[in-house]
N, C-alpha and C positions, 0 to 999 in steps of 0.2 A: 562692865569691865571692857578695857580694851582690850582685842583680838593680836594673842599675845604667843610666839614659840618659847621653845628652851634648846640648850646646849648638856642636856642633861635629862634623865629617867625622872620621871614623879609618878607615887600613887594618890593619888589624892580620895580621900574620906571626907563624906557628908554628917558632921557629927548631929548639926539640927539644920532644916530650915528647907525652902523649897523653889526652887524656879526654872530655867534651862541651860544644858550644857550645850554650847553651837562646837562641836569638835569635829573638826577638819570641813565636808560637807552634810553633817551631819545636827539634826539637833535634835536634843535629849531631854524630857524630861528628869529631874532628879528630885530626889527628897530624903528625906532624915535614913542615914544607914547605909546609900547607895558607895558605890567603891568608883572608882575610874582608873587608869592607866594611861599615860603619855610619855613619848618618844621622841626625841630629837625632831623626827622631820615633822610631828602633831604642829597645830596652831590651833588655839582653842579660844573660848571665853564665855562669860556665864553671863544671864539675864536672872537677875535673883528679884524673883517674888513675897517672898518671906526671908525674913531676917537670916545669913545665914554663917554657921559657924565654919569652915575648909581645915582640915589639917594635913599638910601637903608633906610627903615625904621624898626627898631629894636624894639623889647618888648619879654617880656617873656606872661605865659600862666596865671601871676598874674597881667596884668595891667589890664585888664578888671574887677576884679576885685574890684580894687580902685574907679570905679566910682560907683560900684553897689549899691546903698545904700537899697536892701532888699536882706541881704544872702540869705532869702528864693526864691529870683526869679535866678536862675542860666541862662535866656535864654541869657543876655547881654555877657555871657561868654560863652555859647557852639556854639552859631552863630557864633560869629565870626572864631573859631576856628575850626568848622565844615570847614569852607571858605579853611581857611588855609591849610588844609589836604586835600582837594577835589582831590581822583587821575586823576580828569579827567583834571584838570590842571597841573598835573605832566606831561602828555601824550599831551595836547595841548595848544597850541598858544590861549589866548583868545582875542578875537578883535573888541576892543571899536570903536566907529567911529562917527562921528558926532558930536552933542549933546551932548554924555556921554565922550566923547573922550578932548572936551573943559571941561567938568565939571571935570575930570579926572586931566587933567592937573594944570588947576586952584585951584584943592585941595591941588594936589604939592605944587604949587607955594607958598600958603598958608602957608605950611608947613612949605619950607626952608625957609621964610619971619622970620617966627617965631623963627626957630630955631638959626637965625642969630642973634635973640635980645636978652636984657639982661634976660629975663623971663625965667622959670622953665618947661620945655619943657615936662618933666616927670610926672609931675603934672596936666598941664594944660587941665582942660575940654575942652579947646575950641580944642587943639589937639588931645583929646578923641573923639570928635567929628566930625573932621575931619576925622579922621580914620575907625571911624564907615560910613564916606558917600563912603569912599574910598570901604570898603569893601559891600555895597551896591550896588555901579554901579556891581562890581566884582561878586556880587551874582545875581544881575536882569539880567545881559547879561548872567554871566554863564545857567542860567533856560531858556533863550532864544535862547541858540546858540548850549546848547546841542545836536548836529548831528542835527541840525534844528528844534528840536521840541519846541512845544511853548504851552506847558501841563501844569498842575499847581502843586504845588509842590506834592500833593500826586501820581500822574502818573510819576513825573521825580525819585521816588522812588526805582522806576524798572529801570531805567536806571541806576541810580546811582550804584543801586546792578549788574548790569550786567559790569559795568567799576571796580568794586571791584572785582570781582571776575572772569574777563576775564582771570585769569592764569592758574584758575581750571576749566576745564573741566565739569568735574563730578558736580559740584556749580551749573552748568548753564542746566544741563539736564531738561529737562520739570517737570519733576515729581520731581525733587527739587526746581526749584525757584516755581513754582504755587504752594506748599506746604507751600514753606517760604511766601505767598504774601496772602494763604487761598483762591486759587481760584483752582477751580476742574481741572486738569492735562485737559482733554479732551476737555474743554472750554479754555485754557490757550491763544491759539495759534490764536483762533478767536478773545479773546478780545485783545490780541497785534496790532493786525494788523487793527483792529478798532479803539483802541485810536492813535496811532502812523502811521497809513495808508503806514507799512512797515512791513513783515513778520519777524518772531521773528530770525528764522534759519538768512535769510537775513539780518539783522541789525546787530547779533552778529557777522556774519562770514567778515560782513565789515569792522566794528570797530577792527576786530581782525587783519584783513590784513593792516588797516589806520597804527595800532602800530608799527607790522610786516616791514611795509615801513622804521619808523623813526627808526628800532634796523640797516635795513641795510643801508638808509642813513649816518648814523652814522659812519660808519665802523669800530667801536669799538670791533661786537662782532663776534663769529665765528658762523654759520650756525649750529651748534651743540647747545651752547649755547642756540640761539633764540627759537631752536626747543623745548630745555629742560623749558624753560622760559615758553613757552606756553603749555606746555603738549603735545607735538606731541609727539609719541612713538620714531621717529629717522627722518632725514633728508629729507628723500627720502619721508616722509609722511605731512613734512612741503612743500616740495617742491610741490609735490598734490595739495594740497590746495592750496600755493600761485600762482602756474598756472591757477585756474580757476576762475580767478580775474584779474591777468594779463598780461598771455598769455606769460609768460616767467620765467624762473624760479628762487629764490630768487638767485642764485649766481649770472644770469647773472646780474641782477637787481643789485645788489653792486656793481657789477664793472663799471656800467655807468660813 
């Protein structure tokens, strides 16, 4: 497929089949039951392995709207839409399973049932509601599977600002994010590593090389590039760092 935007929200479902998703800088594994989210500024497209079926669901940033029946309460429309822009699903595979992975499915199903009949699809609560559980499972495991943590929403906070802002450098210095969060620089790094039971330096320098991984899986981009993407001053200081994580250095690591 060609490498394609929208003007418009989609969730898309992998009802069968298996290959990769290339979303924005990222590329993804997917396979039978995986879920995705895209957003207006997303650019995406798939390399399909196995035959595969998509059921893509469409709306803009005005349908949540139509159910709200108190303009004054806007949470029915920035929740979801929060969902929808999450970069931590730009960057990862999220992975329903079980339980959520049946309820998941059967919301589908629900779906297309629906939209195969003569009814008004666009309109219909009961498909507003559907969507709304859809992005529920997406939001309960997203808080669950963030790097494993299992905090509650005001600690997945800091998380959330350290996957927004992994490209800047300077964002993520002690004495800026404990500034932006109102906690004293000096204390920052002990209460990290007490709610999250992972040092702060260590958690970032992870998540940075987990990305790091998917720009050179990909082989889309050039080692220059990556370095630029993340703030490394030049290659040779990308390559630093991503040696002391995995013992070989990003070029060799592409060419696998």
């Amino acid at each position: 497929m060609e490498n394609h935007g929208h003007t418009y929200y989609e969730i898309g479902y992998i009802y069968n089949g298996k290959g990769v998703h290339y979303l924005n800088n990222s590329a993804l594994n997917y396979r039978t039951g995986d879920i995705f989210v895209l957003c207006p500024e997303d650019s995406h497209t798939f390399e399909i392995k196995k035959t595969t079926r998509f059921v893509f669901i469409k709306f803009t940033d005005s349908y949540f709207r139509l159910f709200d029946g108190n303009s004054e309460n806007t949470s029915a429309v920035q929740d979801p839409l929060e969902i929808m822009t999450s970069k931590y699903l730009k960057e990862n595979k999220l992975e329903l399973k079980g339980t959520n992975a049946l309820i998941l499915k059967n919301t589908i199903d629900n779906i297309v049932a629906f939209d195969r009949s003569d009814l008004n699809i666009m309109t219909s609560r009961i498909i507003y509601h559907q969507i709304l559980s859809i992005l529920s499972l997406v939001k309960d495991n997203l808080n669950r599977t963030e790097k494993g943590f299992t905090k509650d929403n005001e600690d997945l906070v800091i998380i959330s600002y350290i996957h927004q802002h992994i490209y800047n450098p300077a964002d993520l210095k002690i004495i800026n994010i404990a500034g932006n969060f109102n906690i004293a620089p000096k204390y920052f790094s002990a209460y990290f590593k007490r709610v999250y039971s992972i040092g702060y330096s260590e958690y970032v320098n992870k998540y940075k090389a987990s990305l790091i991984e998917l720009r050179l899986q990909s082989k889309q981009f050039t080692l220059r590039q990556v370095a630029e993407e993340f703030g490394f001053t030049d290659e040779s200081h990308l390559s630093r760092f991503f040696k002391k994580s995995h013992k070989e250095s990003p070029g060799a690591y592409k060419n696998l």
